[in-house]
C-alpha positions as CSV (number, residue, x, y, z in Angstrom):
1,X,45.5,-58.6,-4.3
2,X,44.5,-59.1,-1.0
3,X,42.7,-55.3,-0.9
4,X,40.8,-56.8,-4.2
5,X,39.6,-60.2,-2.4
6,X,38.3,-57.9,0.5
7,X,36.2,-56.0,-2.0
8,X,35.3,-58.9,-3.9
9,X,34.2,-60.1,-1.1
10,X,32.3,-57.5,0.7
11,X,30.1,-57.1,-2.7
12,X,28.6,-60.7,-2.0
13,X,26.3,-60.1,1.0
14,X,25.1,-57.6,-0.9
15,X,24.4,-58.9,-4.1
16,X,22.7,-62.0,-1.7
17,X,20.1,-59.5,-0.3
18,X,19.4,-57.8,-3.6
19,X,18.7,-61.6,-5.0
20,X,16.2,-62.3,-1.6
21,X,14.7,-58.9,-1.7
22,X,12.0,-58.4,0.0
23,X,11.5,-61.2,1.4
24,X,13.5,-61.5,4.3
25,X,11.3,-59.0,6.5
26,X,9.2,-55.4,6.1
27,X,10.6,-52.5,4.3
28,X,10.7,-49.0,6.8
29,X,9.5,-45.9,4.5
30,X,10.9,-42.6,6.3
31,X,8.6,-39.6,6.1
32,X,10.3,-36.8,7.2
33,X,7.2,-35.1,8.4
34,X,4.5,-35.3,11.1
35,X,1.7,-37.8,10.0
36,X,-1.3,-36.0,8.2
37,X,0.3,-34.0,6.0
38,X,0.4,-34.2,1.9
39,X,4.0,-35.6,2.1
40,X,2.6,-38.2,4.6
41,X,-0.9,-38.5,2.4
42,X,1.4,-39.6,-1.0
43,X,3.7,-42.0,1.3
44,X,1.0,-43.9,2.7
45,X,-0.9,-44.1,-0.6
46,X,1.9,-45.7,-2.3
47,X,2.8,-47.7,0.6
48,X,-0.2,-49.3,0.4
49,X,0.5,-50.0,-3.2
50,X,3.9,-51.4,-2.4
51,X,2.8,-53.8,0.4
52,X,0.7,-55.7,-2.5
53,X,2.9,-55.5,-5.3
54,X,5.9,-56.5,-3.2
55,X,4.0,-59.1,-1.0
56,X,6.2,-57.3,1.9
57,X,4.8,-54.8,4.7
58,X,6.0,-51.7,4.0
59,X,5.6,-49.4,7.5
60,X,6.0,-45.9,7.1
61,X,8.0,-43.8,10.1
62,X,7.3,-40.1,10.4
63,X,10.5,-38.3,11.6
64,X,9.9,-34.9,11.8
65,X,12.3,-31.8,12.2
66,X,14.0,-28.8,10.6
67,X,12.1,-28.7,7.9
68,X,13.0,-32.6,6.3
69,X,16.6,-32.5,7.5
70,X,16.2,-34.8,10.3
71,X,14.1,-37.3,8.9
72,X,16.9,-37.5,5.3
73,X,19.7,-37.4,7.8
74,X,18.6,-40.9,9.2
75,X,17.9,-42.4,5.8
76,X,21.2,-41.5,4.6
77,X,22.7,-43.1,7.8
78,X,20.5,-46.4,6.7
79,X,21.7,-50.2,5.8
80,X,21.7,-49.4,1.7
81,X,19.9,-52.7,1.9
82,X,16.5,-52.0,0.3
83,X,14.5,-52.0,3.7
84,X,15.2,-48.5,4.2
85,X,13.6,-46.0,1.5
86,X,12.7,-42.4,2.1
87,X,10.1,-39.8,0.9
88,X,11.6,-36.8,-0.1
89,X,11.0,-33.4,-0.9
90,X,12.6,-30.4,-2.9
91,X,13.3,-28.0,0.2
92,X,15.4,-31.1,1.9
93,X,16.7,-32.1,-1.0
94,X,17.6,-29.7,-3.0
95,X,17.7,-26.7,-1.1
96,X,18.6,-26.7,2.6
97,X,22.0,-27.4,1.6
98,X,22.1,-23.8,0.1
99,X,20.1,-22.2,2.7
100,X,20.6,-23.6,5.9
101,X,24.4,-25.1,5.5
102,X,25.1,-25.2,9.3
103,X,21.8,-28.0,9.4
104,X,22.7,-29.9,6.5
105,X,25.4,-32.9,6.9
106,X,24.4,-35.0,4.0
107,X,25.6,-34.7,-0.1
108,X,21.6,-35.4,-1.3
109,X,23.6,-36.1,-4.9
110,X,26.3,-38.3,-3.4
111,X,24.1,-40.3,-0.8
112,X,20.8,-41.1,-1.8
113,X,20.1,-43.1,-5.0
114,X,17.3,-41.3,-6.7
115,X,14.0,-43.7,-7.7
116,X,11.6,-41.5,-8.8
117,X,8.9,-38.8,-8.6
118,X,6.4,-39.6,-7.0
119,X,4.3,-36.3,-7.9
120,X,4.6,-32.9,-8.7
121,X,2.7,-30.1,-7.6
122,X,2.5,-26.9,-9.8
123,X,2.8,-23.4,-8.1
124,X,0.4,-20.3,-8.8
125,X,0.8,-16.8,-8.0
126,X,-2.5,-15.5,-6.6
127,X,-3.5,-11.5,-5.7
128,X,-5.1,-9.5,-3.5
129,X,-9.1,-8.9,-4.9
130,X,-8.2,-5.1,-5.2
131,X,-4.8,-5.1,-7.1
132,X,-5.1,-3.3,-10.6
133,X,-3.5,-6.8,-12.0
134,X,-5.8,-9.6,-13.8
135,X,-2.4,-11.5,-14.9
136,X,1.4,-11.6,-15.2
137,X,1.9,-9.5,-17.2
138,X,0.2,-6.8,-15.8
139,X,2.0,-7.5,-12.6
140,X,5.3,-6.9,-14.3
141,X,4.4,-3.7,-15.4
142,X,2.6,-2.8,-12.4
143,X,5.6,-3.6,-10.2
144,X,8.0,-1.7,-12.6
145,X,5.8,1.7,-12.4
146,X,6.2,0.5,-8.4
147,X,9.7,-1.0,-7.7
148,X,9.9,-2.5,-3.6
149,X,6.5,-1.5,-3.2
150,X,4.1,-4.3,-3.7
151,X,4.7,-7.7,-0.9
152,X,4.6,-11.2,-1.3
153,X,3.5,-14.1,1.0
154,X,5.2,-17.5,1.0
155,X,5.1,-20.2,3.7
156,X,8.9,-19.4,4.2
157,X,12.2,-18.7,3.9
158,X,14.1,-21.1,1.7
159,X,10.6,-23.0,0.6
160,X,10.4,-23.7,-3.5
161,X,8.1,-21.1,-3.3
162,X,10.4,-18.4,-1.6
163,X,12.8,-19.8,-4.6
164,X,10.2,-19.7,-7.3
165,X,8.3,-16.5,-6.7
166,X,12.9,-14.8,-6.8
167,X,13.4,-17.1,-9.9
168,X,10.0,-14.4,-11.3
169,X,11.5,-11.5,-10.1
170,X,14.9,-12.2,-11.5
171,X,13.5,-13.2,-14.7
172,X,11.0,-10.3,-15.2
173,X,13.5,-7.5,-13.7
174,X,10.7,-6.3,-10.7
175,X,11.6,-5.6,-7.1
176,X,8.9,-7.5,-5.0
177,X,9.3,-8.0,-1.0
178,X,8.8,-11.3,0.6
179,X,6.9,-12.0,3.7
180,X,7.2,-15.4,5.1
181,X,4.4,-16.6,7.2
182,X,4.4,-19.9,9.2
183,X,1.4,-21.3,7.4
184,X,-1.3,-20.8,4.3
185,X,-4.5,-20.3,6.3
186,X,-2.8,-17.2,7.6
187,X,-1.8,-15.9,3.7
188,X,-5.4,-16.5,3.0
189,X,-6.6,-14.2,5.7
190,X,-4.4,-11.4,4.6
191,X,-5.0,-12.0,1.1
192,X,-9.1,-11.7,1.4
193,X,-8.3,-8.9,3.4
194,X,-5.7,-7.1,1.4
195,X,-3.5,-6.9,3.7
196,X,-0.5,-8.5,1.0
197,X,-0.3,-8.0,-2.6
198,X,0.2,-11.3,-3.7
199,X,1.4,-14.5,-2.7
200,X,3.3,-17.7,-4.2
201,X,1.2,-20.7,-3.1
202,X,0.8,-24.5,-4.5
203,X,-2.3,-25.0,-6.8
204,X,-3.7,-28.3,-4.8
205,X,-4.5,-26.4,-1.7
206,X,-5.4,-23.0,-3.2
207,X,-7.1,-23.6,-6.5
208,X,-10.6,-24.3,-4.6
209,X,-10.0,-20.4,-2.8
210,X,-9.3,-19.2,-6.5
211,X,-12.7,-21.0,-7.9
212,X,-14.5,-19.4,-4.8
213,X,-13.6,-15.9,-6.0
214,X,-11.5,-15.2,-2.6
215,X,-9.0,-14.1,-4.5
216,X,-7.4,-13.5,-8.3
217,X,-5.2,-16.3,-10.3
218,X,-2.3,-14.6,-12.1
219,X,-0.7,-17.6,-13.5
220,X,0.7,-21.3,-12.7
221,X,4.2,-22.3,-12.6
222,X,4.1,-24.9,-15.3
223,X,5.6,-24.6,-18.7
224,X,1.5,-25.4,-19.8
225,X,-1.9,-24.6,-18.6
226,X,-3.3,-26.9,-16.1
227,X,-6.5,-29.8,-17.8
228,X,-7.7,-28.7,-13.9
229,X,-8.0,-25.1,-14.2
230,X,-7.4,-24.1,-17.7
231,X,-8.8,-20.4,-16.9
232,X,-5.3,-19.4,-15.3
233,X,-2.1,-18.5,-17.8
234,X,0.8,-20.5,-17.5
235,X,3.8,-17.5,-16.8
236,X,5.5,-19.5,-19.2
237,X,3.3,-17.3,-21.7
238,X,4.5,-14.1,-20.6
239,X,7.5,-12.7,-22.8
240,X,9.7,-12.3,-19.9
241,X,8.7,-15.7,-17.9
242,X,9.1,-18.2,-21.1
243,X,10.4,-21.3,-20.7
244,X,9.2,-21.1,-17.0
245,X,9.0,-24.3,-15.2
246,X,9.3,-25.3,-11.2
247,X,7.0,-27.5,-9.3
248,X,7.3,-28.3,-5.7
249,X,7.8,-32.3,-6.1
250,X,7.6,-35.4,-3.6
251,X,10.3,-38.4,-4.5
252,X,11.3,-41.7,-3.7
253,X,14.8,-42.6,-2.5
254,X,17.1,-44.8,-1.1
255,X,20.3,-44.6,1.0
256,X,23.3,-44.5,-1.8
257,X,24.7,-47.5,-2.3
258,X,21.5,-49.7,-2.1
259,X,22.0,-52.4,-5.3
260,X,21.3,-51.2,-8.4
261,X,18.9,-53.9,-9.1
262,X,16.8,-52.9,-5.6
263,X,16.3,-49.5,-7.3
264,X,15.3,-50.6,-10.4
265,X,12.9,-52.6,-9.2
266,X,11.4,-49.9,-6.7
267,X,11.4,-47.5,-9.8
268,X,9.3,-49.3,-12.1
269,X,7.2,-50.2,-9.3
270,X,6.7,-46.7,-8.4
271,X,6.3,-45.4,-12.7
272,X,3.9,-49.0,-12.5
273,X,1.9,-47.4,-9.2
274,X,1.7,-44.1,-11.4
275,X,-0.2,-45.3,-14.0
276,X,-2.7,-46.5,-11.9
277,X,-6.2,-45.2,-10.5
278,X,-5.3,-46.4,-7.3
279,X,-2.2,-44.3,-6.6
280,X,-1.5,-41.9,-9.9
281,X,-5.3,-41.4,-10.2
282,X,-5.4,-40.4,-6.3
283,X,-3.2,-37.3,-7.0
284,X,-3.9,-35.9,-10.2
285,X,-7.7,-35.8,-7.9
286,X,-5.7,-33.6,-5.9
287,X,-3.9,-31.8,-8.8
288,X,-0.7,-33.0,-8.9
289,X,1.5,-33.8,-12.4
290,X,2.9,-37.2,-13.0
291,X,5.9,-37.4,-13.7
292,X,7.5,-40.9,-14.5
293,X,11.4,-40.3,-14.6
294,X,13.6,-43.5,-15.1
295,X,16.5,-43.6,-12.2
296,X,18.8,-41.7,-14.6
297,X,16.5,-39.2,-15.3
298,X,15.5,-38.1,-12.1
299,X,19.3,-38.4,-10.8
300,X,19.9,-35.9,-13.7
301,X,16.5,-33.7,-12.9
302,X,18.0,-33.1,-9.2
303,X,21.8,-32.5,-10.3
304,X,20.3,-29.6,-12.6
305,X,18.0,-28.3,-10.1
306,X,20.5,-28.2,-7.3
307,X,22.3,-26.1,-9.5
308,X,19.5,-23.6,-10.9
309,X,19.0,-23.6,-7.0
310,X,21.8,-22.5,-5.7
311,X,21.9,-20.0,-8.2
312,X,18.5,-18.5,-7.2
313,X,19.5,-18.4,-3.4
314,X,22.7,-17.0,-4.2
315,X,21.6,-14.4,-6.4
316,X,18.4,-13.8,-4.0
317,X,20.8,-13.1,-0.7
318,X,18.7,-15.8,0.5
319,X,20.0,-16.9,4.5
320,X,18.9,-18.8,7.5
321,X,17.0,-16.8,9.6
């Protein structure tokens, strides 16, 4: 009885701040990422939104380091009071914990309560001017007459990219070799220069190369075309690739535990922000895909892709390097 007074009892100071949130003072948003950055670029547009609708400051903090880790790692450590939310990504998320397990302390699933998706960038896999491929499928066949012979570029081991371009290779039966680099500009290079075969890259950033003829477009990682660019094949098209959907996604979260009503709130503000010109208009300018998940949904969207994840890195050999 008395163990059930306790818990009665610690429940009320809770339910007290979800009632008075957000008024009693400004709400930290953790970017785990230096400032200037797209992940830094969608927090600070939707912060904006959020200081207005909420009629509460909302500061963001940048906390850079190993790769999102660092920056998650504090907001799981956070008051689950509401004034702590953080902007995640995919790679500290929902793979780190696969790839990197000495780095990882947190249970994503277990400690953060999941908002939303605040957008979704599509992948495209892009080629070398010279290759003898115009698409996916003559990729596949290409790298079947020429098993571990052609390369591809990512921006590193353990990326959605790394994850997405093995996901292909599984699913089309090729042997490709991956190349990490440390950055795009330097994939570019190569690229023009045909120095790699082909690379996995995400559309916002390298649809303007494609449109400038630097190099070819074999398809997008969407199950459909993209309204932006709807030259370029979706691989869900190919035989081998159907069905084929990953984006590399930016979401909203809290640390687990935060009231129920707190993250309902901060979810239809986020869907709310979505629909707007202001914020949902901003990145489908930049190419994104809106994707307005209910809590539940996107709580279900990560436990599924954690585990189509895992199986990719396991099945890949993927390791910390």
């Amino acid at each position: 009885m008395i163990r059930l007074l306790a818990a009665i009892a610690l429940c009320f100071p809770l339910a007290a701040a979800a009632q008075s949130w957000p008024a009693a003072r400004p709400i930290t948003m953790i970017v785990p990422f230096p400032p200037g950055g797209n992940v830094d670029f969608a927090a600070r547009v939707l912060a904006t939104r959020l200081n207005d609708t909420l009629k509460q400051s909302v500061i963001v903090e940048n906390v850079p380091g190993a790769g999102g880790v660092i920056g998650v790692s504090k907001a799981v450590a956070a008051a689950p009071d509401g004034y702590t939310l953080l902007i995640g990504v995919d790679s500290a998320i929902s793979i780190a914990k696969f790839v990197t397990p000495s780095a990882v302390r947190y249970d994503s699933l277990r400690e953060l309560a999941a908002i939303g998706i605040i957008n979704a960038a599509p992948m495209i896999i892009v080629a070398r001017p010279t290759l003898p491929a115009d698409n996916v499928g003559d990729l596949i066949r290409l790298a079947r007459a020429q098993p571990g012979k052609l390369s591809y570029a990512t921006s590193g081991v353990g990326t959605v990219l790394h994850l997405a371009m093995e996901r292909v290779k599984a699913r089309a039966g090729i042997d490709i070799v991956h190349v990490p680099y440390k950055g795009a500009a330097q994939i570019y290079g190569d690229l023009m220069g045909n120095q790699i075969d082909l690379a996995m890259l995400v559309t916002i950033a390298t649809l303007p190369q494609v449109a400038a003829g630097k190099f070819k477009a074999l398809g997008v990682t969407t199950p459909q075309r993209l309204a932006s660019a709807p030259q370029i094949p979706a691989l869900a098209e190919s035989p081998e690739l159907k069905g084929f959907d990953m984006v590399a996604w930016t979401g909203l979260f809290a640390p687990a535990k935060t009231p129920a009503a707190i993250v309902e709130r901060l979810n239809r503000e986020l869907n709310d922000a979505l629909a707007s010109p202001e914020v949902g208009g901003k990145f489908e300018e930049q190419g994104a895909v809106l994707r307005r998940f209910s809590t539940a949904e996107f709580a279900a969207y990560l436990r599924k892709e954690q585990a189509e994840y895992g199986e990719i890195v396991r099945a890949a050999g993927i390791k910390e390097q």
